[in-house]
C-alpha positions as CSV (number, residue, x, y, z in Angstrom):
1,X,-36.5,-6.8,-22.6
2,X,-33.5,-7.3,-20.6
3,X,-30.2,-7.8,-23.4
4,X,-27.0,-10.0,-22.2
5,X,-24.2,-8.7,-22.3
6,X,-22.0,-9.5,-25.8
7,X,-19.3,-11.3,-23.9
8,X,-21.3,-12.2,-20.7
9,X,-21.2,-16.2,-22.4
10,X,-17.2,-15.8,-23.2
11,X,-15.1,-18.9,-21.8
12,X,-11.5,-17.8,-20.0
13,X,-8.1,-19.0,-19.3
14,X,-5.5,-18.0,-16.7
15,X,-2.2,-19.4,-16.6
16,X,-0.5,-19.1,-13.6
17,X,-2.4,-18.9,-9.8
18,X,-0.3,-16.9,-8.4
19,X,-2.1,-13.6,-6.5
20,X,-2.8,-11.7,-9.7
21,X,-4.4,-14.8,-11.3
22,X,-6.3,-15.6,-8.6
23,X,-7.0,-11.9,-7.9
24,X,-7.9,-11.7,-11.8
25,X,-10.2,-15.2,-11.6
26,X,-12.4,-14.3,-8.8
27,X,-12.9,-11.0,-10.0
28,X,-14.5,-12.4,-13.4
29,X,-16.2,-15.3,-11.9
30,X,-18.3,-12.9,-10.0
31,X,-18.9,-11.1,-13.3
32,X,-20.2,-14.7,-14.5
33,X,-18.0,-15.1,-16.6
34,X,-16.4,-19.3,-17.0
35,X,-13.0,-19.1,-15.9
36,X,-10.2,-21.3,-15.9
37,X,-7.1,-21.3,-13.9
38,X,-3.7,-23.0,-14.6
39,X,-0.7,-23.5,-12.9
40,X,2.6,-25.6,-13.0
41,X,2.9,-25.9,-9.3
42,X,1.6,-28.3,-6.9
43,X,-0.4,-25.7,-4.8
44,X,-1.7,-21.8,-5.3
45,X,0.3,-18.3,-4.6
46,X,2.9,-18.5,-6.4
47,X,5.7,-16.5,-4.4
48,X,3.4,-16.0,-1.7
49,X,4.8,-19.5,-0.4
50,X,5.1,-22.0,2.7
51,X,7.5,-24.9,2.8
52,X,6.7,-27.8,5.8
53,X,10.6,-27.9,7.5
54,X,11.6,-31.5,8.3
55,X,11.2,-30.7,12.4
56,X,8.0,-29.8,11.4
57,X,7.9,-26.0,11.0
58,X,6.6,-23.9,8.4
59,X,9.2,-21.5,6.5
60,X,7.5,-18.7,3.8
61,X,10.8,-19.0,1.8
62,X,9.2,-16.4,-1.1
63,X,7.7,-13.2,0.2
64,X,8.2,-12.5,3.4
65,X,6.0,-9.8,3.9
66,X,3.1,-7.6,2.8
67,X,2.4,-4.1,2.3
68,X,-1.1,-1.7,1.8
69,X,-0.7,1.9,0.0
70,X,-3.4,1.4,-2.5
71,X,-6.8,1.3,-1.0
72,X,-8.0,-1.3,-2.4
73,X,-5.8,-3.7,-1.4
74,X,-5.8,-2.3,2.0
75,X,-9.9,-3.1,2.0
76,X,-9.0,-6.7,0.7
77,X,-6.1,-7.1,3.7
78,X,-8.4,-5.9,6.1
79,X,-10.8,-8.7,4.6
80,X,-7.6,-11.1,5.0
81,X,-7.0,-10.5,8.6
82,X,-11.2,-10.6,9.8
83,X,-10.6,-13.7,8.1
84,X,-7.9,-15.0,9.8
85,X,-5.7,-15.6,7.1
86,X,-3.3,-12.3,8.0
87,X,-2.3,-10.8,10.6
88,X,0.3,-8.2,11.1
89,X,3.8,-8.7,11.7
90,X,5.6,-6.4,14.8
91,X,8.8,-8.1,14.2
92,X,12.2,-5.4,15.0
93,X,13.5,-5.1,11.8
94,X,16.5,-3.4,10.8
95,X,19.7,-2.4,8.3
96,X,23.0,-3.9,8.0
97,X,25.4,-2.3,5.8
98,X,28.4,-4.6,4.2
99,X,31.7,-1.9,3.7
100,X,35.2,-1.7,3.5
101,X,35.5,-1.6,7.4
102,X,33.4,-5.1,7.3
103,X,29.4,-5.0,9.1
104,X,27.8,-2.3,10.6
105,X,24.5,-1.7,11.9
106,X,22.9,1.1,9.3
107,X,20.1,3.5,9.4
108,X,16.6,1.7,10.5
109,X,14.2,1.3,8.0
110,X,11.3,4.0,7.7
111,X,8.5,2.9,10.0
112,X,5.9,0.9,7.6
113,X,2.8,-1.3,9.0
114,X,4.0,-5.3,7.6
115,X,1.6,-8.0,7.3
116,X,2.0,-11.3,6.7
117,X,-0.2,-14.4,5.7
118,X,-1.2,-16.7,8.8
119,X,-0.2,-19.4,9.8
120,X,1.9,-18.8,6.8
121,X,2.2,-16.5,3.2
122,X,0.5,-18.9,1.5
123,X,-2.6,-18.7,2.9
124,X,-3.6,-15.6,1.2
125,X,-3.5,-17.7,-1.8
126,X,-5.7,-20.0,-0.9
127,X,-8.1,-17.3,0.5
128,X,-8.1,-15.9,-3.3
129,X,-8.4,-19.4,-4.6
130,X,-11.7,-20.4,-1.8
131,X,-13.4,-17.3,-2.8
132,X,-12.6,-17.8,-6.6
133,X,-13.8,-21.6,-6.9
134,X,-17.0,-19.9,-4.6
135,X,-17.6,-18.4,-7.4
136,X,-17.8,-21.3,-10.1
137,X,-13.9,-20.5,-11.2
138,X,-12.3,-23.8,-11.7
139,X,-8.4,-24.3,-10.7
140,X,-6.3,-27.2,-11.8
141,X,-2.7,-27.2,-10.3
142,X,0.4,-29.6,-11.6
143,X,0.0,-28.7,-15.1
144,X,2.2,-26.7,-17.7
145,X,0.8,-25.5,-20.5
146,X,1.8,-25.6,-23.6
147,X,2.4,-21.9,-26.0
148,X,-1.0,-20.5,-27.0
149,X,-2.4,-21.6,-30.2
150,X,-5.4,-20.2,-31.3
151,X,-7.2,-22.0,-33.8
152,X,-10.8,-21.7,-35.6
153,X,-11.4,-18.4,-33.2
154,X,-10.8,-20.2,-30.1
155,X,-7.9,-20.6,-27.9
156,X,-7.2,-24.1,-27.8
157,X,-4.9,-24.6,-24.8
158,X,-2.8,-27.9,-24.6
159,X,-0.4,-29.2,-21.5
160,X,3.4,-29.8,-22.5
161,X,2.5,-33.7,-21.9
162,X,0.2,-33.1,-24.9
163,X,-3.1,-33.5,-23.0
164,X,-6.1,-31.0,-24.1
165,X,-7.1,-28.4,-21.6
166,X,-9.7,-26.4,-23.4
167,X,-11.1,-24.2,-26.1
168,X,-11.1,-20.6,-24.8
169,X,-12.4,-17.1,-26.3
170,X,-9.7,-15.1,-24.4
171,X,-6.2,-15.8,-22.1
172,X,-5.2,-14.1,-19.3
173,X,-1.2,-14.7,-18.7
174,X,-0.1,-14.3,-15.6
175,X,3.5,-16.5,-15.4
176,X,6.9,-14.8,-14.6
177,X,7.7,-12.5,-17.4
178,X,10.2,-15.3,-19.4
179,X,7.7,-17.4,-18.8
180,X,4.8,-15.5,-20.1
181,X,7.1,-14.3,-23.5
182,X,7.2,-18.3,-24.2
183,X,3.4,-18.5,-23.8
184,X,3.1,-15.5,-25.6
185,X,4.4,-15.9,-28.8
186,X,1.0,-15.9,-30.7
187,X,1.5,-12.3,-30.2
188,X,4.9,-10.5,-30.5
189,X,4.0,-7.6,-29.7
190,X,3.2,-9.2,-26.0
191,X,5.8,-11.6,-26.0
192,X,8.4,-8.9,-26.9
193,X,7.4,-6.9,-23.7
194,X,7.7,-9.8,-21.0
195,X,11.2,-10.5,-23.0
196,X,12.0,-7.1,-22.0
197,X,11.7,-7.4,-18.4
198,X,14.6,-8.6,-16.2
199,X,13.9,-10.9,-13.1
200,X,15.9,-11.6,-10.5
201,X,17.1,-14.7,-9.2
202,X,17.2,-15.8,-5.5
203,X,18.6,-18.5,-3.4
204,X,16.0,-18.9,-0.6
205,X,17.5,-20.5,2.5
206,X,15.3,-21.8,5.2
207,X,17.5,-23.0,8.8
208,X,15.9,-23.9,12.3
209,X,18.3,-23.5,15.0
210,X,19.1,-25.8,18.1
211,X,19.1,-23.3,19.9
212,X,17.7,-19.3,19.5
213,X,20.0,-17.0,18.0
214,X,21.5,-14.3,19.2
215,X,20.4,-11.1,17.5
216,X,17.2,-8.5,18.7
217,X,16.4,-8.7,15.3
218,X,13.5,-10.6,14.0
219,X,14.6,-9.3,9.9
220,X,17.2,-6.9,8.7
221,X,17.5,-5.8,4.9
222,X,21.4,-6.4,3.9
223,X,23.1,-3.7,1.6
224,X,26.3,-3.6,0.1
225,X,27.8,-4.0,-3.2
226,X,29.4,-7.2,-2.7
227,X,26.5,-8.3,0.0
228,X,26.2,-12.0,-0.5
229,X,22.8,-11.6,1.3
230,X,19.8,-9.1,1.2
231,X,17.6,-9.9,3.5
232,X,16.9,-12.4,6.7
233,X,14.5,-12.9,9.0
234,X,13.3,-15.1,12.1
235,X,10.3,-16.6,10.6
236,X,9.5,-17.9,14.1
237,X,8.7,-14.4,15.1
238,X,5.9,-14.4,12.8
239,X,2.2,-14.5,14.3
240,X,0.8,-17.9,14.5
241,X,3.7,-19.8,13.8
242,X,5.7,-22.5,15.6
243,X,7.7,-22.6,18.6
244,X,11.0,-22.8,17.2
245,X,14.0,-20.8,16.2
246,X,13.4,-20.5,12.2
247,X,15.0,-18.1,9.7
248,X,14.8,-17.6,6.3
249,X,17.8,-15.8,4.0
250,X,17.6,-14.3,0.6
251,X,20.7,-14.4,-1.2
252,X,21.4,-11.1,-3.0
253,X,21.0,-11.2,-6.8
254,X,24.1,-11.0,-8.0
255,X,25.5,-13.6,-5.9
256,X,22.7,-15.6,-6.5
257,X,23.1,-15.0,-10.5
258,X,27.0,-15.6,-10.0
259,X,25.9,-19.0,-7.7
260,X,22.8,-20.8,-9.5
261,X,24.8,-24.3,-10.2
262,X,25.5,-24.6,-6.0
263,X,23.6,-27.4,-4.9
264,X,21.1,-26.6,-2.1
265,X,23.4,-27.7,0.7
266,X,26.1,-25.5,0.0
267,X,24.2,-22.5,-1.0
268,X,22.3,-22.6,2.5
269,X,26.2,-23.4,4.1
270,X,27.5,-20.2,2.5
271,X,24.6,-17.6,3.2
272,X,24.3,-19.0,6.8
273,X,28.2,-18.2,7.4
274,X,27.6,-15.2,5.7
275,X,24.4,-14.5,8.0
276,X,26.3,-15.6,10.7
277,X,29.6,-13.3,9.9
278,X,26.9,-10.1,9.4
279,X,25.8,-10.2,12.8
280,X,28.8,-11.2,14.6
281,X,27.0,-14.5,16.0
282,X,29.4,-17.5,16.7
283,X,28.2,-20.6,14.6
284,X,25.3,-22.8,16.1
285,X,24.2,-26.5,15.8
286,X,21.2,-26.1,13.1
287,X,18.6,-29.2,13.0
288,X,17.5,-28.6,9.3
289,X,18.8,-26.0,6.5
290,X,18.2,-26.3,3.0
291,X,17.7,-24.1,0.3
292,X,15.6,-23.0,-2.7
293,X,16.3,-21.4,-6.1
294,X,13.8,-19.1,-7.4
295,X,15.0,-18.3,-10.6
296,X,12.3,-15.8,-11.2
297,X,11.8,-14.0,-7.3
298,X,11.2,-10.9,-8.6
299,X,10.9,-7.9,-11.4
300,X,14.6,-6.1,-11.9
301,X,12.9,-3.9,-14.3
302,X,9.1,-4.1,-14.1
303,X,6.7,-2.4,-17.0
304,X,5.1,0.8,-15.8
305,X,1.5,-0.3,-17.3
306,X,-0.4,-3.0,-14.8
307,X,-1.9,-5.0,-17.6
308,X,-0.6,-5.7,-21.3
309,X,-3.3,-6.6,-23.9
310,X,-3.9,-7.2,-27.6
311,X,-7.4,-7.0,-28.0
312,X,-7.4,-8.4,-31.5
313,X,-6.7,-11.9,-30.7
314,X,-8.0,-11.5,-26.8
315,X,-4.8,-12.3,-25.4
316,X,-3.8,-10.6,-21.8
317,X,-0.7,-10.4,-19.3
318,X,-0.3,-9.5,-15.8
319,X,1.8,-10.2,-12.6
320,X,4.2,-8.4,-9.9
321,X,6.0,-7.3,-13.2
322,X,3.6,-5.1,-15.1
323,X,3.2,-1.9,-12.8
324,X,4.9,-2.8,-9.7
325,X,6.5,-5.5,-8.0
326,X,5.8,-7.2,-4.5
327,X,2.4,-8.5,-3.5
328,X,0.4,-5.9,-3.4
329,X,1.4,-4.5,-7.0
330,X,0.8,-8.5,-8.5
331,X,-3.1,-7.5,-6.4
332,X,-3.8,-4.8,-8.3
333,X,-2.6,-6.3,-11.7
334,X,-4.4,-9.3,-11.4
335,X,-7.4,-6.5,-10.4
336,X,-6.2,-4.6,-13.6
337,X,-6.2,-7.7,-16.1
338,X,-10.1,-8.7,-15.0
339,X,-11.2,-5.0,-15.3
340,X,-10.0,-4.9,-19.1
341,X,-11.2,-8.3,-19.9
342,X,-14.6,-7.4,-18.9
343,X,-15.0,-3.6,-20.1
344,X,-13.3,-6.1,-24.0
């Protein structure tokens, strides 16, 4: 006679549906396992995010791009784009260097196929989430869960308002490293590893101009020490976006860590002028800029292992900083996390 599997029955919780949690949930709903998914914000993706401008543009003020080395997320990007939910980006991207002698133009980047989500980054969350809920995973979003307890042999998950969200046999982490350590703490040995990982901060500005700027350049990656910026691009150039003239600027991280208590307004003021200044561009009527803090934009120091684990209370951890930051290395965590959970 057939036998079922010993953890075939086994209930699961993710918190945080972001790309590796959604990655990680759909891979173990299609194992049949019951899955879970939690998240504090109002949507799915995480970082792979969209804002609605007030003129009625779209900005993707978190990643701004995507890359495939790994061949398995190249298979799932190709699965993206005959889904129309990528697309590749041909924007002219290129280097500015901040010196002594004030901006130069520096070496382009090396030549790299981008993508990007269409008709914006987060859309390849909610591709992840659609194919996850397809198959029976259930995803709540506008909740923040409380630390882990695990009581009786179960996982019994609560929301900071106090309001019960399950019992669970294991929990799949997938938060921003400080995030996860707070989660975490039913197990040091986990929670001291996401303590141990430094993120960066980011101030993401998002402008529209009156009229188009003056630059060839649809991005450019900013270096220099004292660089207030790191990166900016046209988001406008994208495929299948608005008419419109629409950029987006990260603020380097340590002006952004030596800047979190600037109010929206005049961080967006500041890196525009500094934008502006970079490529010698006179300054321009705008009709919207704002700004966003992501206090947690990225891994300083991600851990080299793709998953974390402690078997003996079932208790997992994944994201963009365990084995590799960016999009594409929160993927293959998230595919990471389900693949331990299910050989457990």
């Amino acid at each position: 006679m057939p036998t079922t599997p010993p953890h075939a029955n086994e209930s699961i919780a993710l918190v945080g549906a972001g790309v590796a949690g959604l990655a990680a949930a759909r891979e173990l709903a299609r194992a049949g396992r019951s899955v879970a998914v939690f998240d504090k914000g109002r949507g799915v993706g995480g970082r792979a995010a969209t804002r609605r401008g007030p003129e009625g543009g779209a900005f993707d003020h978190g990643a701004q791009y995507f890359t495939a080395r790994d061949e398995r997320f190249a298979t799932q990007v190709a699965d993206w784009i005959a889904a129309g939910a990528a697309a590749e980006w041909e924007g002219r991207i290129g280097v500015i260097e901040q010196g002594p002698a004030g901006w130069t133009a520096g070496d382009p980047p090396e030549p790299t196929t981008r993508y990007v989500g269409a008709p914006g980054m987060n859309a390849i969350g909610k591709a992840l989430a659609e194919e996850a809920a397809a198959a029976g995973a259930a995803i709540t979003s506008g909740v923040r869960v409380a630390p882990l307890k695990k009581i009786d042999g179960r996982w019994q998950l609560t929301a900071e308002s106090g309001e019960p969200l399950g019992d669970f046999d294991r929990v799949l982490v997938t938060a921003p490293a400080p995030q996860a350590a707070e989660l975490l703490m039913a197990s040091p040995a986990l929670s001291n590893a996401a303590k141990s990982v430094r993120m960066n901060a980011c101030w993401a500005v998002m402008t529209e101009f009156e009229t188009p700027l003056s630059t060839e350049l649809d991005g450019a990656f900013v270096n220099g020490e004292d660089a207030p910026l790191s990166w900016a691009a046209r988001d406008s150039s994208k495929p299948g976006r608005a008419t419109g003239d629409r950029w987006v600027l990260h603020g380097a991280p340590q002006w952004t860590e030596a800047h979190l208590d600037l109010e929206p307004e005049e961080a967006a003021e500041r890196l525009l002028a500094a934008w502006l200044g970079a490529i010698g561009a006179p300054a321009i009527p705008t009709r919207s800029q704002t700004a966003h803090l992501w206090r947690y934009s990225g891994p300083a120091t991600p851990l080299p292992d793709r998953v974390l684990h402690d078997e003996s209370l079932g208790l997992y951890a994944g994201g963009d900083w365990c084995g590799g930051p960016r999009v594409e290395g929160a993927y293959l965590s998230g595919l990471a996390a389900a693949a331990r959970i299910l050989a457990g």
